[in-house]
C-alpha positions as a printed NumPy array, in Angstrom:
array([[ 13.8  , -19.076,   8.113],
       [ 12.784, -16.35 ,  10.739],
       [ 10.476, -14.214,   8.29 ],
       [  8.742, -11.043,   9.36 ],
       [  6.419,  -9.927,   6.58 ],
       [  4.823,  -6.357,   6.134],
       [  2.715,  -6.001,   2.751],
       [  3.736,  -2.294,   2.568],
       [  6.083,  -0.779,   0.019],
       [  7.399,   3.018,   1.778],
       [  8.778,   4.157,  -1.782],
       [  9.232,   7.373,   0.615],
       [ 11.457,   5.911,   3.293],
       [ 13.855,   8.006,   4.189],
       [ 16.83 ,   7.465,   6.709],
       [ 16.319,  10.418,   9.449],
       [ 15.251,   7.596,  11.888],
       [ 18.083,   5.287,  11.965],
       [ 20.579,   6.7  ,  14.153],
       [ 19.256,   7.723,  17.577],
       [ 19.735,  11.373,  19.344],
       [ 22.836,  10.479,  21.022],
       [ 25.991,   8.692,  19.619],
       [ 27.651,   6.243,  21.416],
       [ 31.49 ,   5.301,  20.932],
       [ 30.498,   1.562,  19.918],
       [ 27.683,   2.351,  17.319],
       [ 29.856,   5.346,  15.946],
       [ 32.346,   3.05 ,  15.79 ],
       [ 29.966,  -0.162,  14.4  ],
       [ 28.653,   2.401,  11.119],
       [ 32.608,   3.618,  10.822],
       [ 34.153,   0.371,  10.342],
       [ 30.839,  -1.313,   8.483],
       [ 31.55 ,   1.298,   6.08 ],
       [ 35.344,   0.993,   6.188],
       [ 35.248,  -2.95 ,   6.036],
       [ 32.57 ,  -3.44 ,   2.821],
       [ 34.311,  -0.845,   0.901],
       [ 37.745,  -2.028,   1.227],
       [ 36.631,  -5.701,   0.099],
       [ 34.911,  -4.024,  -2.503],
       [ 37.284,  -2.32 ,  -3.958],
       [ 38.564,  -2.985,  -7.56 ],
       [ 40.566,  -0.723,  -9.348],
       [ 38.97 ,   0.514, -12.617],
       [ 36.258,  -2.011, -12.032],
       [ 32.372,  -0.895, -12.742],
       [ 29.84 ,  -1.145,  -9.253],
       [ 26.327,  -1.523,  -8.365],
       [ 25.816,  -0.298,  -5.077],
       [ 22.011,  -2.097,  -4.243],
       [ 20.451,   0.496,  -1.451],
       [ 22.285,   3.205,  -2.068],
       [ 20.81 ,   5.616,   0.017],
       [ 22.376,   8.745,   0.4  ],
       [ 25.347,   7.659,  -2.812],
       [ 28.108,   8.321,   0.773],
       [ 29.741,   5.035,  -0.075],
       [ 29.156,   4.903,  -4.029],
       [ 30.9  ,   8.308,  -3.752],
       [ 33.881,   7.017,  -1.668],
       [ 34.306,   4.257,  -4.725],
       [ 34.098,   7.043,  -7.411],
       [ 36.72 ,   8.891,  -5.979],
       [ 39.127,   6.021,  -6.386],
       [ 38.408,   6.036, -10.095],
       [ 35.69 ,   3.07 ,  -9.811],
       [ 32.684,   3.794, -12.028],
       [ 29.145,   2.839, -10.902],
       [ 25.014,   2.651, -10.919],
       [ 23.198,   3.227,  -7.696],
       [ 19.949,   1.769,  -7.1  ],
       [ 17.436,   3.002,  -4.466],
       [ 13.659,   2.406,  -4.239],
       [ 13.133,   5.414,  -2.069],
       [ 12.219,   8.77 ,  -4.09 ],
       [ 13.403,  10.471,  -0.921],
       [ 16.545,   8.701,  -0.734],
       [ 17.035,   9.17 ,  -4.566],
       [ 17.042,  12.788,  -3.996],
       [ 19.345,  13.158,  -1.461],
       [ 22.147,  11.219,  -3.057],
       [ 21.298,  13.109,  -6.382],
       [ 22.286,  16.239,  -4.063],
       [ 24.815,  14.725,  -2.828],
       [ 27.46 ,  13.529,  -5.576],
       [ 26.055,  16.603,  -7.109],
       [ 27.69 ,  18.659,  -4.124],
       [ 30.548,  16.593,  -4.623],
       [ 31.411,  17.242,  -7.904],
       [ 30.452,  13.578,  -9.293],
       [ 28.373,  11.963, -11.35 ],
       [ 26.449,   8.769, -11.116],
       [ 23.147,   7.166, -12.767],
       [ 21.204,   6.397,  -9.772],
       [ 17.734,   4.159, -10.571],
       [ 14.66 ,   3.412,  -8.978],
       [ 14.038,  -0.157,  -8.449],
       [ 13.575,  -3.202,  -6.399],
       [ 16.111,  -5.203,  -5.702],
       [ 14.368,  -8.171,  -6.734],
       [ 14.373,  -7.166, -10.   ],
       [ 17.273,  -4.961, -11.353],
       [ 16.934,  -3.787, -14.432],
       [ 20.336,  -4.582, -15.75 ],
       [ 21.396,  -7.214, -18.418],
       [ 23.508, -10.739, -17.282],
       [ 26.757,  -9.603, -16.304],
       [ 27.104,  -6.125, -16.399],
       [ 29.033,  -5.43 , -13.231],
       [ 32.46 ,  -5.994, -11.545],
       [ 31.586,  -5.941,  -7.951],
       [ 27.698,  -5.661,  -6.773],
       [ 27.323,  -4.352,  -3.8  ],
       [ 24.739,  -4.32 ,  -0.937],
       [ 25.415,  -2.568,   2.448],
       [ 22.544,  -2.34 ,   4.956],
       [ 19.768,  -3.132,   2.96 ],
       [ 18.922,  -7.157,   2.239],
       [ 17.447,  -7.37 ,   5.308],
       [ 14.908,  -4.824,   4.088],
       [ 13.737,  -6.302,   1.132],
       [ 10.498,  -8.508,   0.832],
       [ 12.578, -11.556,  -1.12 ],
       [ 16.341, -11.365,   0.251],
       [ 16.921, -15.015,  -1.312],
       [ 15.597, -13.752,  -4.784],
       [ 17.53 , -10.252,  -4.327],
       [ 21.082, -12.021,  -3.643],
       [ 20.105, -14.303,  -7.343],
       [ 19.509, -10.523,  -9.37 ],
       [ 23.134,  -9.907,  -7.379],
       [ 24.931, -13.138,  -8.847],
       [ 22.905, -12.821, -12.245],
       [ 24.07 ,  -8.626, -12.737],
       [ 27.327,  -9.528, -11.72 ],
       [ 30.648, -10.81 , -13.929],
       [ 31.618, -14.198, -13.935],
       [ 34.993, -12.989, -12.366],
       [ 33.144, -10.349, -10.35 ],
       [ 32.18 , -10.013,  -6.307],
       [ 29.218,  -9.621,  -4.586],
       [ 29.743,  -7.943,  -1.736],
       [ 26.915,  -8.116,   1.207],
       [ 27.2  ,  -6.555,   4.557],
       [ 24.463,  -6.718,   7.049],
       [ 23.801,  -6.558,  10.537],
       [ 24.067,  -9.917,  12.896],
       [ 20.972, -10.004,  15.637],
       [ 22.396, -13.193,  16.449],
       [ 26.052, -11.505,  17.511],
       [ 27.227, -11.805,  20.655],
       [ 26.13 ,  -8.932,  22.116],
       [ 22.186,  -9.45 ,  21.886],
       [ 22.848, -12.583,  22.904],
       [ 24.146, -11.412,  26.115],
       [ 21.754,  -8.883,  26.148],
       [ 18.902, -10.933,  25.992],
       [ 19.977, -13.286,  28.409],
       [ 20.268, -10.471,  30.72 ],
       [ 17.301,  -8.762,  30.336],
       [ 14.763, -11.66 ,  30.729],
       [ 17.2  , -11.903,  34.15 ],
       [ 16.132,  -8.403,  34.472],
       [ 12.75 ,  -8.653,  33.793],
       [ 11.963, -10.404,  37.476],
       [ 12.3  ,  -7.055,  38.745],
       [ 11.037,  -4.735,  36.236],
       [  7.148,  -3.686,  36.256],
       [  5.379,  -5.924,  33.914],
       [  3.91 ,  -3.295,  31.554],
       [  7.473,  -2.648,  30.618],
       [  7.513,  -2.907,  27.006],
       [ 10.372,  -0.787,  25.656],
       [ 11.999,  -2.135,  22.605],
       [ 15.155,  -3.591,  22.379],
       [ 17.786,  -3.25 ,  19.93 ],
       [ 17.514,  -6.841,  19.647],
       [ 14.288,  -6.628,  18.532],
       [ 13.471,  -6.871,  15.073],
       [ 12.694,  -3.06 ,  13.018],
       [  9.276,  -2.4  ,  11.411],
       [ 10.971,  -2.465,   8.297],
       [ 13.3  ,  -5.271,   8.171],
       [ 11.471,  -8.73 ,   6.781],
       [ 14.44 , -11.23 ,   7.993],
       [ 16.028, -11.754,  11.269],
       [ 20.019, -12.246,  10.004],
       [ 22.347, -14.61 ,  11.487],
       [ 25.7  , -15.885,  10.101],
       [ 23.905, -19.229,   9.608],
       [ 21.003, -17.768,   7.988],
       [ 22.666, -15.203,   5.688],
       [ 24.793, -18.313,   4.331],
       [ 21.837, -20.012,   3.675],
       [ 20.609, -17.356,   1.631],
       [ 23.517, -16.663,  -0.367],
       [ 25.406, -19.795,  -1.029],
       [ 22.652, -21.332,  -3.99 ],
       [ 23.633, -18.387,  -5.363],
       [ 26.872, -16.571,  -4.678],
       [ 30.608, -18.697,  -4.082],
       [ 31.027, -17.498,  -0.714],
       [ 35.156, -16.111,  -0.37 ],
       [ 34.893, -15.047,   3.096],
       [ 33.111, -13.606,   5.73 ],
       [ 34.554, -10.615,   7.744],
       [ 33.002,  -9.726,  11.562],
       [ 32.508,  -6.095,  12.626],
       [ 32.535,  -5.234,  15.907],
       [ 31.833,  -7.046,  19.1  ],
       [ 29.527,  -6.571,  22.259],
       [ 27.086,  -3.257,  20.809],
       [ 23.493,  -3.976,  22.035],
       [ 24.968,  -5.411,  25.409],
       [ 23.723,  -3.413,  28.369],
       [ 25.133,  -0.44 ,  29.78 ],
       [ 28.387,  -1.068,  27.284],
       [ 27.825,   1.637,  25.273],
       [ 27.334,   3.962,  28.962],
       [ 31.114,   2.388,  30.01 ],
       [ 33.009,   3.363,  26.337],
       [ 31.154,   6.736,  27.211],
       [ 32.737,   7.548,  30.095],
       [ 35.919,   6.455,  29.139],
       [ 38.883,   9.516,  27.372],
       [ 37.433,   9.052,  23.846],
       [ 40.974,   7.845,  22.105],
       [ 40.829,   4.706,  25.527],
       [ 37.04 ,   3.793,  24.359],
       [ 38.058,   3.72 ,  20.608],
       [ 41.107,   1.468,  21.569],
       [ 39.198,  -0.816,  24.03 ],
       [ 36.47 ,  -1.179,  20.365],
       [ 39.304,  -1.477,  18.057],
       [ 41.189,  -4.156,  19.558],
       [ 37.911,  -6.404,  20.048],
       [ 37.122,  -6.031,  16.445],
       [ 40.466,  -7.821,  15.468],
       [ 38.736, -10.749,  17.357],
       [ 34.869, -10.032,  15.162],
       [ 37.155, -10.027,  12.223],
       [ 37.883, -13.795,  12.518],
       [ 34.612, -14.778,  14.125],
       [ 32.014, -13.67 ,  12.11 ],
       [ 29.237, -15.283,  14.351],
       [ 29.639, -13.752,  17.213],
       [ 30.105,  -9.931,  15.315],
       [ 27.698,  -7.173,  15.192],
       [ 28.412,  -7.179,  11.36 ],
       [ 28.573,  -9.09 ,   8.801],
       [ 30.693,  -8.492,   5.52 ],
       [ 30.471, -11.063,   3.015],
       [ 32.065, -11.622,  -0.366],
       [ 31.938, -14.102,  -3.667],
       [ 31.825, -15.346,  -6.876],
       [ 29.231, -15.643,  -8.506],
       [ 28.026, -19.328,  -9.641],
       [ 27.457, -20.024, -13.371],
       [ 25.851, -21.051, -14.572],
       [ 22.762, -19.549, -12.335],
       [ 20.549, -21.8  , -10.364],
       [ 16.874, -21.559, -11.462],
       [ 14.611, -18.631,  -9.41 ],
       [ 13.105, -19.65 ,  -6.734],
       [  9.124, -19.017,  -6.346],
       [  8.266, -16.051,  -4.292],
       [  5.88 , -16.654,  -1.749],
       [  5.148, -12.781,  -1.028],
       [  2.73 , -10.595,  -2.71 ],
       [  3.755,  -7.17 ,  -2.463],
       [  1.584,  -4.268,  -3.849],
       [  2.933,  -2.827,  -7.132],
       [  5.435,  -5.484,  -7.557],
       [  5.404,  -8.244,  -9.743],
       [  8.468, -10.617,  -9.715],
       [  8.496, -10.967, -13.141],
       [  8.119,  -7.232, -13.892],
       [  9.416,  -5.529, -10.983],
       [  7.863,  -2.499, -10.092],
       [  5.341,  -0.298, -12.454],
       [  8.219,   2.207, -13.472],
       [ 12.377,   2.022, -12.665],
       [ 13.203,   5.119, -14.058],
       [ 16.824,   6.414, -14.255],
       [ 17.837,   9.603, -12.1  ]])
């Protein structure tokens, strides 16, 4: 398992650094549909929700308006406030919660659908995370898991490409890639590997793909100059193809069961400051 480790917990984090200064059609396009995609799987009618990473409560808000009910959990005070302000704009209520992931402090199967968008792939123990999924959720319930694919197609062109590239670029060139892995993500997904992470845990239903080709070079430049309704088209029709091969998709949207009864934890080999994986965190307050 590709593991990148960094002991420090940002309990601050906030998103204003995730989405570059200009929008292209194929990663406005990538967050519409990733959004689009995980909360159409997850949606139950009636049903209760845990949305894992909240962030900013967008999504747990789209569910609430179709009469779902639901808990958000965040770890970030920041992010915490800002989705406070925002269902609070919105006219809706929510208990949001500050906690790991790792450890939710919820009883055995509490929840209809648990849901995680954008946000395994930050946390220190993924594998132990997706277990406190299955274990919060219903027998009959979903967990619902979308994260991004560095091993989609697109990097994968890109990279081949580049180290083409690189004969003729000045060897001090250093400029990060999308590609490359985020200061604050700890795992490098793939289909193969997110599988591997769920599947001790969680019945895998199916796996949607999202998207095809963002991260390949100068794509994003081409969809730009194209009339927007042609680009949109063009990045429409290729997801019908990520939708069916998950693999080769810039997203991944995964759903299942989870197994009962639970497989034992598995040891955590991390030791992350003010975290205990018996305990959780010092304090998980509700919001």
């Amino acid at each position: 398992m590709n593991i990148h480790v960094d002991p420090k917990v940002d309990f601050h984090w906030d998103d204003s650094h995730v989405l570059p200064p200009v929008i292209y059609p194929d990663l406005e396009f990538l967050f519409q549909r990733m959004t689009e995609k995980t909360l159409d799987v997850a949606y139950r009618s009636g049903a209760r929700f845990l949305d894992i990473g909240c962030g900013r409560a967008v999504d747990a808000a789209a569910l609430l308006r179709k009469g779902m009910t639901g808990v958000g959990v965040e770890l970030s005070d920041r992010m915490l406030e800002c989705a406070q302000a925002h269902l609070t704009d919105a006219g809706l209520r929510m208990r949001l919660v500050r906690a790991f992931g790792e450890t939710l402090p919820f009883s055995d199967n509490s929840f209809d659908v648990v849901i995680c968008k954008g946000a395994l792939d930050h946390f220190f123990d993924p594998a132990h995370a997706v277990r406190e999924m299955a274990r919060v959720a219903r027998p009959d319930g979903w967990v619902v898991i979308s994260i991004a694919n560095f091993e989609s197609l697109g990097f994968r062109l890109g990279r081949a490409l580049d180290r083409f590239l690189a004969r003729f670029r000045p060897k001090h060139d250093a400029a990060p890639r999308l590609w490359d892995l985020p200061h604050d993500h700890t795992i490098r997904t793939s289909f193969p590997l997110l599988c591997q992470l769920v599947k001790p845990y969680v019945e895998i239903e199916r796996v949607w793909g999202v998207s095809l080709f963002f991260g390949f070079p100068y794509w994003n430049i081409f969809l730009k100059r194209l009339p927007r309704p042609l680009a949109f088209g063009i990045l429409r029709v290729i997801d019908r193809f990520a939708s069916i091969m998950p693999f080769f998709a810039d997203v991944l949207v995964l759903r299942g069961r989870p197994r009962r009864p639970l497989p034992a934890r598995i040891p955590s080999v991390r030791k992350v400051p003010g975290f205990s994986p018996e305990t959780g965190p010092a304090a998980a307050p509700g919001v």
